[in-house]
Backbone bond lengths (Angstrom), bond angles and torsions (degrees), N, CA, C in turn:
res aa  C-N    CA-C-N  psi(-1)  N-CA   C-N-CA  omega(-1)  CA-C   N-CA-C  phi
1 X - - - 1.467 - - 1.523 109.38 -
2 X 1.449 127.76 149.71 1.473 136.88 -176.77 1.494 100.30 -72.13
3 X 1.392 104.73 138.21 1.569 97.19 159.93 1.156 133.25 -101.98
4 X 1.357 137.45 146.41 1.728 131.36 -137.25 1.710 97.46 -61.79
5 X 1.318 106.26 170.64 1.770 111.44 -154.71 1.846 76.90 -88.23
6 X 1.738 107.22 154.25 0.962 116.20 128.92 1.564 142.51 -116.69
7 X 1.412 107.76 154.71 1.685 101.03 -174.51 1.388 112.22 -80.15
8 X 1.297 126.48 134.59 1.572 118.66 157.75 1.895 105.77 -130.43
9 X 1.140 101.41 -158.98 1.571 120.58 -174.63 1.573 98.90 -138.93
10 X 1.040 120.08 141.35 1.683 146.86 142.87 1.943 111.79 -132.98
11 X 1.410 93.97 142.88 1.728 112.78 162.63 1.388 110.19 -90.74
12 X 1.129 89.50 130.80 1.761 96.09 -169.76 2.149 96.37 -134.41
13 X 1.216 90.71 115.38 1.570 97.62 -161.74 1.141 120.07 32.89
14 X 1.161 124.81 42.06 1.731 126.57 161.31 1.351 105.00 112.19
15 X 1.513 133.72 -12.28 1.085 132.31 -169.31 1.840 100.99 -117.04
16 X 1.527 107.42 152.62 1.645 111.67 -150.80 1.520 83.58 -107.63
17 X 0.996 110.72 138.27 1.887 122.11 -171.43 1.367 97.75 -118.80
18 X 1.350 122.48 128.12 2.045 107.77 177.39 2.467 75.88 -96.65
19 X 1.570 91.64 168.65 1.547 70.98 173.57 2.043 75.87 -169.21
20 X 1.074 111.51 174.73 1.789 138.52 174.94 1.021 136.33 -127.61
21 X 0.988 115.79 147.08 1.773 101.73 -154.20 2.025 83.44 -139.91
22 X 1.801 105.94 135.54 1.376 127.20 -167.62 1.243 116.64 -119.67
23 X 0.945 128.15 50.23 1.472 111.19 169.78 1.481 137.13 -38.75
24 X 1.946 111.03 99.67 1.129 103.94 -173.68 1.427 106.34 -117.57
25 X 1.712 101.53 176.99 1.556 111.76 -168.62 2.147 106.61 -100.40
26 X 1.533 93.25 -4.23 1.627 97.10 -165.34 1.781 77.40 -114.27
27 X 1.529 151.90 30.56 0.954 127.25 168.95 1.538 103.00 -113.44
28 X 1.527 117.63 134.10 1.442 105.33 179.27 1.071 112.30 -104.39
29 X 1.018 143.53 11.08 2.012 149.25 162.87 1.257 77.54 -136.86
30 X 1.671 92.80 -174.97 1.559 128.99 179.54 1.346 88.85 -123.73
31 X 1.723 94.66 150.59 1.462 108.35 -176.67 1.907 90.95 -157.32
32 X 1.421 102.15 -175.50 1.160 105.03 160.55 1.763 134.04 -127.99
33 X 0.834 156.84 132.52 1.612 165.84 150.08 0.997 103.46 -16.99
34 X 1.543 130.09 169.09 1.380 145.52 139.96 1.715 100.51 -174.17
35 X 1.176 104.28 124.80 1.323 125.82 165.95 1.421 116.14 -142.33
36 X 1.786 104.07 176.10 1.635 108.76 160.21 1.345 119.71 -41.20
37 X 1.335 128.78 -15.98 1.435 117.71 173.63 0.982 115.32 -90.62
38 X 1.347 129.30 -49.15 1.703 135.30 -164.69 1.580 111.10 179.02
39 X 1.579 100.46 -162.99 1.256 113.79 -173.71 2.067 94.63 -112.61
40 X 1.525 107.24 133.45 1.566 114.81 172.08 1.456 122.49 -127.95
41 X 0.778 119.22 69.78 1.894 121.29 171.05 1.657 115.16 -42.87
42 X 1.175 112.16 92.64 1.210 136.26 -171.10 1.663 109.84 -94.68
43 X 1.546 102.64 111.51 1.541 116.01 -159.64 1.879 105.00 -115.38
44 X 1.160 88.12 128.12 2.078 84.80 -177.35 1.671 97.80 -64.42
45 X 1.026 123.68 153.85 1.560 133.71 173.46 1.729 98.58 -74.39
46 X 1.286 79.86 133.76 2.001 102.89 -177.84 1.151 117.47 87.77
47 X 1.806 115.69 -11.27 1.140 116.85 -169.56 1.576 120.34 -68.74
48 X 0.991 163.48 129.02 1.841 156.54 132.65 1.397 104.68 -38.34
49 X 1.517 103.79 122.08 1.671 111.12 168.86 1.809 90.08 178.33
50 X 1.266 95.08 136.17 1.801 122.84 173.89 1.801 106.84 -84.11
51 X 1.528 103.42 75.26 1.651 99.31 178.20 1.486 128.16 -14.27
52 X 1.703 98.43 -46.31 1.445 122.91 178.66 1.072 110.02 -59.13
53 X 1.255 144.83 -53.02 1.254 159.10 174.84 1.234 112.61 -28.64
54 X 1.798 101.44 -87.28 1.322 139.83 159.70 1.949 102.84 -24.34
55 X 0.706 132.46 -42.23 1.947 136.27 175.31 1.272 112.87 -105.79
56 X 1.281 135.78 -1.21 1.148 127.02 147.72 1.799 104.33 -87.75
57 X 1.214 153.15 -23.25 1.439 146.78 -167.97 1.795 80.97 -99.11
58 X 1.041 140.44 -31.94 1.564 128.78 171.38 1.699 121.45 -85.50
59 X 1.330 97.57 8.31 1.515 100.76 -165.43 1.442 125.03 -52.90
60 X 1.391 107.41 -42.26 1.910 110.78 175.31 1.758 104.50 -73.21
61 X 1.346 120.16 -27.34 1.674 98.25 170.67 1.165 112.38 -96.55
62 X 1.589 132.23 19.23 1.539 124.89 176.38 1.464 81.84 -116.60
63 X 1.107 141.79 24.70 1.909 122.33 165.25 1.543 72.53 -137.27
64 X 0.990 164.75 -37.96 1.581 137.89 -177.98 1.625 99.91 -65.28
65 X 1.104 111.39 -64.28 2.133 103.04 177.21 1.097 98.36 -32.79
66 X 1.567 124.23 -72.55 1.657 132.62 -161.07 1.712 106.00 -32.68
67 X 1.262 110.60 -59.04 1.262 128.53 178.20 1.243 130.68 -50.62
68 X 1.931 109.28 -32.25 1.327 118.50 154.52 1.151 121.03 -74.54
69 X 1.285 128.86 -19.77 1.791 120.68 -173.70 1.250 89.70 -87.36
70 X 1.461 128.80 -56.92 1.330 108.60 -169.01 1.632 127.84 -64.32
71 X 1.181 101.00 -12.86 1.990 96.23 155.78 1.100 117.64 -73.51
72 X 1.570 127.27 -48.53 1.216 131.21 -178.60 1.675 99.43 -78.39
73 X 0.885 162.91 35.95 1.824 153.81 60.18 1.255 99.72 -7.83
74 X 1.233 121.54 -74.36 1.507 113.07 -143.80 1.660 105.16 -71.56
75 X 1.054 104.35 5.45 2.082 100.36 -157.47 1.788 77.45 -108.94
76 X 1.644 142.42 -10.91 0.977 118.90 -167.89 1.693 105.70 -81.67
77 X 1.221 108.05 142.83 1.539 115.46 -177.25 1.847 109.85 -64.71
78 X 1.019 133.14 111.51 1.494 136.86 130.52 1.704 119.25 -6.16
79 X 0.790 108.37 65.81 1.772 121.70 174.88 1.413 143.13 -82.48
80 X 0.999 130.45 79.04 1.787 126.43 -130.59 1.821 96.68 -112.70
81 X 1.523 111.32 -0.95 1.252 105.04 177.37 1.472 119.17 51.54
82 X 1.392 109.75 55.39 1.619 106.51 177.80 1.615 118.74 -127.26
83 X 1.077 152.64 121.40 1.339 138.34 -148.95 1.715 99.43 -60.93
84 X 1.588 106.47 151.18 1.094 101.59 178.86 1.538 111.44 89.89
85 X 1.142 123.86 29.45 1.341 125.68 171.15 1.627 90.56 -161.64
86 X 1.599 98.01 139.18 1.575 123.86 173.72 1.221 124.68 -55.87
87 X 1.223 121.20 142.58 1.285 124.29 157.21 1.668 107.79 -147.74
88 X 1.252 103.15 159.22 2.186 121.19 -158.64 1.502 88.36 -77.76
89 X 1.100 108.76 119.42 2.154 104.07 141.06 1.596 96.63 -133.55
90 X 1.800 95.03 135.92 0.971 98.63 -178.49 1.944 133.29 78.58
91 X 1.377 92.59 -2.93 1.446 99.61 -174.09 1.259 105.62 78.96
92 X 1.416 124.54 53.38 1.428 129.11 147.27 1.713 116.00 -158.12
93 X 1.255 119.50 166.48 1.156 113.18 -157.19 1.669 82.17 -100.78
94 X 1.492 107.31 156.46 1.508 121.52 175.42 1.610 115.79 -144.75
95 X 0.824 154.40 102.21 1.762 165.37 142.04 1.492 91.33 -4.23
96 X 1.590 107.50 121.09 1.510 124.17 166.68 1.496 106.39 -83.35
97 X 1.106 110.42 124.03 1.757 121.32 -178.01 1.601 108.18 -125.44
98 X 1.469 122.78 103.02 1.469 130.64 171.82 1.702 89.71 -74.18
99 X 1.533 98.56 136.07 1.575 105.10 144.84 1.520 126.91 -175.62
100 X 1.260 105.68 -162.20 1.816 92.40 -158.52 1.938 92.69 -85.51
101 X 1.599 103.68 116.24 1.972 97.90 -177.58 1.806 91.07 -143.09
102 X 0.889 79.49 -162.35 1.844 100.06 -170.79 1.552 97.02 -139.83
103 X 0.949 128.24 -0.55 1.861 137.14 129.58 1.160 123.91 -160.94
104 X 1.496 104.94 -168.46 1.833 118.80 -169.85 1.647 85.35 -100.66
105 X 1.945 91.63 142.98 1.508 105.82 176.70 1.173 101.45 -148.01
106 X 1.512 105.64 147.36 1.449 135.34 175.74 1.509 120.20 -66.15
107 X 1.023 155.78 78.69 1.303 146.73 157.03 1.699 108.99 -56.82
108 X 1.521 99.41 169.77 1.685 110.97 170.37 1.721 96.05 -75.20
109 X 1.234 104.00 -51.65 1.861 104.63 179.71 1.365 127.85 -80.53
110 X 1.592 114.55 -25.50 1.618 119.34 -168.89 1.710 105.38 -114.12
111 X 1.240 101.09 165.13 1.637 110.30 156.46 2.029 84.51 -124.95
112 X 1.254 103.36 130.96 1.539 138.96 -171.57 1.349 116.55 -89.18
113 X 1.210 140.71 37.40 1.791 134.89 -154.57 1.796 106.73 -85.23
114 X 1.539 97.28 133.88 1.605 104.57 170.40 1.091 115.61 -50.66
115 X 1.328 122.15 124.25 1.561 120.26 147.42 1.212 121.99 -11.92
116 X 1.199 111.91 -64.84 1.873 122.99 -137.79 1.313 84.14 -90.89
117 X 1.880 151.89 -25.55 1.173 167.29 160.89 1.878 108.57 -34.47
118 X 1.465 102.22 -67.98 1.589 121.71 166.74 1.052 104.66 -37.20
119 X 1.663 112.04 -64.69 1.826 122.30 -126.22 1.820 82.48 -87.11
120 X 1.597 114.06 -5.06 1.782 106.55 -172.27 1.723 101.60 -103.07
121 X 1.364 105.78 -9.11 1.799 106.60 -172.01 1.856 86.75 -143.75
122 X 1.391 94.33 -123.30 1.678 88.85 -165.50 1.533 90.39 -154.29
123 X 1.182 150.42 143.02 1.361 170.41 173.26 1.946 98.83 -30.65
124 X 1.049 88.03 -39.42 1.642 81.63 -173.87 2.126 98.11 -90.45
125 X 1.040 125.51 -27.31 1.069 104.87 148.83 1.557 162.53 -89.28
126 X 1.844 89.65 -8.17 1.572 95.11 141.75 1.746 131.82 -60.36
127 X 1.587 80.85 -49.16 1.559 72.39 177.95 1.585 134.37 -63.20
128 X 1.014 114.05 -14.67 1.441 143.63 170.62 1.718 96.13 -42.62
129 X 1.672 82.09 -83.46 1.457 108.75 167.17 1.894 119.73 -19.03
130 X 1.720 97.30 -75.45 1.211 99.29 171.12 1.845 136.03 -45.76
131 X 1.686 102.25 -24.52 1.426 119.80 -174.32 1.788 101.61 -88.13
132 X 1.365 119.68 -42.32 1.331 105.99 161.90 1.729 129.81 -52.65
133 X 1.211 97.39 -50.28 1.243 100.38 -164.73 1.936 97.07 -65.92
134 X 1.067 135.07 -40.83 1.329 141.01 172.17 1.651 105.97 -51.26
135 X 1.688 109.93 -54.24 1.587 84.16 165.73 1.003 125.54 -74.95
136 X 1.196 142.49 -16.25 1.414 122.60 165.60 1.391 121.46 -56.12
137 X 0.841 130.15 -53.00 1.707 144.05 179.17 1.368 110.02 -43.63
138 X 1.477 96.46 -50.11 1.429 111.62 173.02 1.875 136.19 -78.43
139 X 1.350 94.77 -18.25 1.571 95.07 174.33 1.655 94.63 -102.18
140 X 1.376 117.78 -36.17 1.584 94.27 179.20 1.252 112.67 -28.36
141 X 1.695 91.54 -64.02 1.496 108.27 -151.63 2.075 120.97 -51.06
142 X 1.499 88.66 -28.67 1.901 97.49 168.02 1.393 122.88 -80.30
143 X 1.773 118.64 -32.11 0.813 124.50 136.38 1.540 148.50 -15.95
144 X 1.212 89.32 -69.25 1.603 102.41 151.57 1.350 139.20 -56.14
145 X 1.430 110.24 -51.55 1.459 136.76 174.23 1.436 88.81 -42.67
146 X 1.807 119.12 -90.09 1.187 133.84 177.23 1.007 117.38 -12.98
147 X 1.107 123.45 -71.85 1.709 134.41 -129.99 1.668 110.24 -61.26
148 X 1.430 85.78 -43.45 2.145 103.18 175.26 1.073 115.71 -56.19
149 X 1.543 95.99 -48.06 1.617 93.17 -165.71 1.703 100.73 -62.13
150 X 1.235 111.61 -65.68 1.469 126.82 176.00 1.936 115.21 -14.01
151 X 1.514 95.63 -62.00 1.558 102.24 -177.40 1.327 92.56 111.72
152 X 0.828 135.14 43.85 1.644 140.29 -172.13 1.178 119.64 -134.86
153 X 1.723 135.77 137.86 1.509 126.57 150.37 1.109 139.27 -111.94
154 X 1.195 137.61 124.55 1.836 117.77 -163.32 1.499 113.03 -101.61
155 X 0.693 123.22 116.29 2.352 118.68 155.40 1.173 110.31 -7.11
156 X 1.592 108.06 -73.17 1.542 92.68 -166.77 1.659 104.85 171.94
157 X 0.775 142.74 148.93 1.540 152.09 -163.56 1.636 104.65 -94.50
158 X 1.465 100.41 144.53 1.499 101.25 -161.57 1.961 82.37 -138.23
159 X 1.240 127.96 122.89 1.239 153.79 -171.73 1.664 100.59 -77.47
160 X 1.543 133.83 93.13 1.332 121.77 -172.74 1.738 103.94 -114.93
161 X 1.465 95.62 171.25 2.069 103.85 169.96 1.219 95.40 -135.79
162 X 1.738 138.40 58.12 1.303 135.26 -170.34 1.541 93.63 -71.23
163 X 1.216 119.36 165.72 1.360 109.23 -176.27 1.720 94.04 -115.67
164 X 1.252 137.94 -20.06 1.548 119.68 162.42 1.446 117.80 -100.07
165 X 1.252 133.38 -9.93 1.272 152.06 -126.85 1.552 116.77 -128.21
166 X 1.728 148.54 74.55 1.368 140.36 -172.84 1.548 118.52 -57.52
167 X 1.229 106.29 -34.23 1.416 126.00 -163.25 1.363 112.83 -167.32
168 X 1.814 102.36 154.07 1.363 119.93 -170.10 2.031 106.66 -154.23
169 X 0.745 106.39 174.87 1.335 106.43 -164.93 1.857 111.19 -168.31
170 X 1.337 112.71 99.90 1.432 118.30 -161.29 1.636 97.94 -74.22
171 X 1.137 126.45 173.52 1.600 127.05 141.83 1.041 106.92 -66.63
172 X 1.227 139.56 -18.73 1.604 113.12 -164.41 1.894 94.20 -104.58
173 X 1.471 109.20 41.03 1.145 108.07 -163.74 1.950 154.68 47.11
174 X 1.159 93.52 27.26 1.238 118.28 -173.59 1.628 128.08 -70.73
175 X 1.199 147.61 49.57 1.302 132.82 -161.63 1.312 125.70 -57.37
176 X 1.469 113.06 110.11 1.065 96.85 174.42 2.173 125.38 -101.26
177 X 0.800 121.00 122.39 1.832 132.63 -156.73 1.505 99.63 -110.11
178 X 1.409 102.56 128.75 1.661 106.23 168.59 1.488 97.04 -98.91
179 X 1.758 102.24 138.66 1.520 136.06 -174.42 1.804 83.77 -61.65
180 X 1.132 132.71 -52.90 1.636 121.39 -165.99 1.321 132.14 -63.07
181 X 1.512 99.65 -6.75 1.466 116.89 156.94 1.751 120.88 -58.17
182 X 1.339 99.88 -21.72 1.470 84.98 177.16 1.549 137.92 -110.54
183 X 1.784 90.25 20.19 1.349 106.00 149.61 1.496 113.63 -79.75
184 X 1.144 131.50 -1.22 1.297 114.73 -176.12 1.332 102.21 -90.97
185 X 1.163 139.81 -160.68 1.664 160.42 -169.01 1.647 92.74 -79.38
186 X 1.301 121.81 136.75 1.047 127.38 153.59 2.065 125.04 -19.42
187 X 1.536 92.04 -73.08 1.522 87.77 173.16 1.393 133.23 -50.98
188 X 1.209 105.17 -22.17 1.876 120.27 -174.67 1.499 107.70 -55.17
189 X 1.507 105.51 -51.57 1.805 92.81 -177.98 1.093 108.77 -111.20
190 X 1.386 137.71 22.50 1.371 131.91 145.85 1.359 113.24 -67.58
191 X 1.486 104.15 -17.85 1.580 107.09 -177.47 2.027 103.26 -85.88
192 X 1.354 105.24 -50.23 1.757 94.17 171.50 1.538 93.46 -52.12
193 X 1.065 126.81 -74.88 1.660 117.92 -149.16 1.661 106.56 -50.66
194 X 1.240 113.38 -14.43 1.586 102.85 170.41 1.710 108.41 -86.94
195 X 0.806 103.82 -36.30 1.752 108.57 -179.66 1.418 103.05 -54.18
196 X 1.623 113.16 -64.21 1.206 107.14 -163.90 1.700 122.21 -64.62
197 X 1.917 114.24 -16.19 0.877 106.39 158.44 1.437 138.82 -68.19
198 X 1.579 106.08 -22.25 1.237 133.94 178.20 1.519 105.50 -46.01
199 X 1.425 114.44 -31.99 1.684 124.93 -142.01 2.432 84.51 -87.61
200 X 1.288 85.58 -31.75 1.782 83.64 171.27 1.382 128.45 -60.79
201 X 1.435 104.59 -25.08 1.501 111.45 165.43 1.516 123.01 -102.52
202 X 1.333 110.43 -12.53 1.459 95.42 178.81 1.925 83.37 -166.69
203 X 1.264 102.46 101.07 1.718 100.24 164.85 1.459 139.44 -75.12
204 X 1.267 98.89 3.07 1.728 99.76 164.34 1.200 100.53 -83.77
205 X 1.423 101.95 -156.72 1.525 125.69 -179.41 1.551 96.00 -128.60
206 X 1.660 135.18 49.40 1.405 89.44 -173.68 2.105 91.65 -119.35
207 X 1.233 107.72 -144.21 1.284 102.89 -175.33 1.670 138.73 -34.36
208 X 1.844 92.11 -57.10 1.350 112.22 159.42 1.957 126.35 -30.53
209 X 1.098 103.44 -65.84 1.298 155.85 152.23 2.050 108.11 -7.71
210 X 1.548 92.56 -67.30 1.270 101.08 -151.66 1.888 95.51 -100.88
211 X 1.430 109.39 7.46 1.661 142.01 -166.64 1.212 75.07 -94.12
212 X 1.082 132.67 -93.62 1.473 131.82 -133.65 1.914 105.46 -72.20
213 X 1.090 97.52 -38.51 2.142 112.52 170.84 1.539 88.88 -37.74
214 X 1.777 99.16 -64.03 1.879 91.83 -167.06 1.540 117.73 -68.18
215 X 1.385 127.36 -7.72 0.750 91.75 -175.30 1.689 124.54 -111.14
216 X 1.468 111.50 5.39 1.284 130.63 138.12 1.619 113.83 -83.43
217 X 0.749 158.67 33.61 1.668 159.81 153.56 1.514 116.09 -161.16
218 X 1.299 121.43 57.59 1.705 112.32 -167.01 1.883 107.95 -71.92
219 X 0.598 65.44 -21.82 1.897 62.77 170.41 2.205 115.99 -88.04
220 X 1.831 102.70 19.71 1.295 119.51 -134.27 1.889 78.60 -85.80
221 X 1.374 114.98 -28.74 1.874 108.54 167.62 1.769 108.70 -59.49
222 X 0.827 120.25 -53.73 1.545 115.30 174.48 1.628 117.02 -39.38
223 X 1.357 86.55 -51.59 1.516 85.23 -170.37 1.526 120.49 -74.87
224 X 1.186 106.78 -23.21 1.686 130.74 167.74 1.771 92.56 -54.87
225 X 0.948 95.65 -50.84 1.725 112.70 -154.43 2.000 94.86 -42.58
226 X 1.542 72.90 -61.30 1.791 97.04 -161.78 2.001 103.24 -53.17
227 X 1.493 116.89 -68.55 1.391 92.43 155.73 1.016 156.50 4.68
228 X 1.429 101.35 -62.28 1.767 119.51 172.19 1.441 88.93 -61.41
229 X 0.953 118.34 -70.60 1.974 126.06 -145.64 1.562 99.85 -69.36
230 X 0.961 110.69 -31.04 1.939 109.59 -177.80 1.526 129.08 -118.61
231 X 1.814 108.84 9.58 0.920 96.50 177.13 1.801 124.75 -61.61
232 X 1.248 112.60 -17.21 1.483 120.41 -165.93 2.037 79.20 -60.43
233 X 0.992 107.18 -64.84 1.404 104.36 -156.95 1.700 123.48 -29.75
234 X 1.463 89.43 -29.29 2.072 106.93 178.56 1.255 101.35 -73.42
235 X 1.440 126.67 -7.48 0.988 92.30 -175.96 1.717 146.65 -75.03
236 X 1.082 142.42 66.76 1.466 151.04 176.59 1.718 106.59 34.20
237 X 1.801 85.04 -89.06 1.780 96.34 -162.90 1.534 85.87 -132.62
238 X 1.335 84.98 -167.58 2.175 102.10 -175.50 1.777 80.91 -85.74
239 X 1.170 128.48 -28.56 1.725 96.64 172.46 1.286 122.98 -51.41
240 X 0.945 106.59 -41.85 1.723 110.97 172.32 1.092 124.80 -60.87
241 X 1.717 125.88 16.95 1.781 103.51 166.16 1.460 92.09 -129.62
């Protein structure tokens, strides 16, 4: 079992790093972490190694990561969940409107949420609500489209909020699709949902592989592209990093 993290400090070219150090039993080297949270020096159990050490000989790629999370912080949207403020479906911005209905509706300009929906959870979990239920509808439906053409069959679609992760794809045919994909632009997760079907015919990533992506999504590097550069933007809430 890991033993609970501790915090320390090292200077690492002039700049003060707080960072944690993990001793685990499933790690077979030591390496180090970096995410939206921090810096973690992750040590195999029994192993000998000077954390300090170990992050000072990594020091220019543990303040270049550092440097990437904290942009991608800054690119995450400010979200206060209050009616009357926007949020993307589809790659466009839309005005959240609570009101008294007998369901949630789509406008070209609004996302539409029931009253009585809110007043039973809280605005940010209807809407939640509302963004699942839209991907589902919505990746079936490409899913479907796809799948024939492809030569492929899937199990069944599994509705996710992975927080690094768009898509997944079991052997036993399973897709799994994050709902935050469909704030992005339409094409963006037609492009995971082709990949991940892709993963039924050939589950690596290697030549074969990245043949068949292009040739249902040939513009399928762009869209890869865009991901990288905007995922901060999907992001929901501060649960999500």
């Amino acid at each position: 079992m890991a033993e609970a993290v501790a915090e320390h400090r090292i200077d690492l070219d002039g700049t003060t790093v707080p960072y944690a150090v993990r001793h685990s039993a499933d790690a077979t080297r030591a390496r180090i972490d970096v995410d939206v949270h921090g810096v973690t020096v992750v040590v195999p159990e029994g192993a000998r190694l000077d954390p300090a050490a170990f992050l000072r000989e990594k020091a220019a790629w543990v303040l270049e990561k550092r440097r990437e999370f904290a942009r991608y912080r800054e690119r995450v949207p400010d979200r206060t969940f209050e009616p009357g403020e926007s949020f993307p479906l589809l790659g466009r911005e839309r005005e959240l409107v609570v009101e008294p209905a007998r369901e949630n509706r789509l406008t070209e300009a609004t996302i539409r949420l029931r009253q009585s929906a809110v007043e039973q959870s809280s605005v940010k979990r209807a809407l939640e609500n509302f963004y699942r239920a839209f991907a589902r509808e919505r990746f079936t439906e490409r899913a479907e489209q796809y799948a024939p053409r492809m030569g492929v069959e899937y199990d069944q679609i599994e509705i996710r909020n992975q927080k690094t992760k768009w898509g997944s794809c079991s052997s036993t045919g399973t897709l799994g699709l994050n709902w935050r994909l469909t704030m992005a632009p339409p094409e963006i997760s037609e492009y995971v949902v082709v990949h991940e079907l892709t993963h039924l015919r050939e589950m690596n990533h290697g030549e074969a592989f990245w043949a068949i992506v292009k040739a249902f999504d040939p513009e399928y590097k762009d869209h890869r592209a865009w991901l990288r550069k905007h995922s901060a933007e999907l992001v929901f809430s501060e649960e999500d990093l």
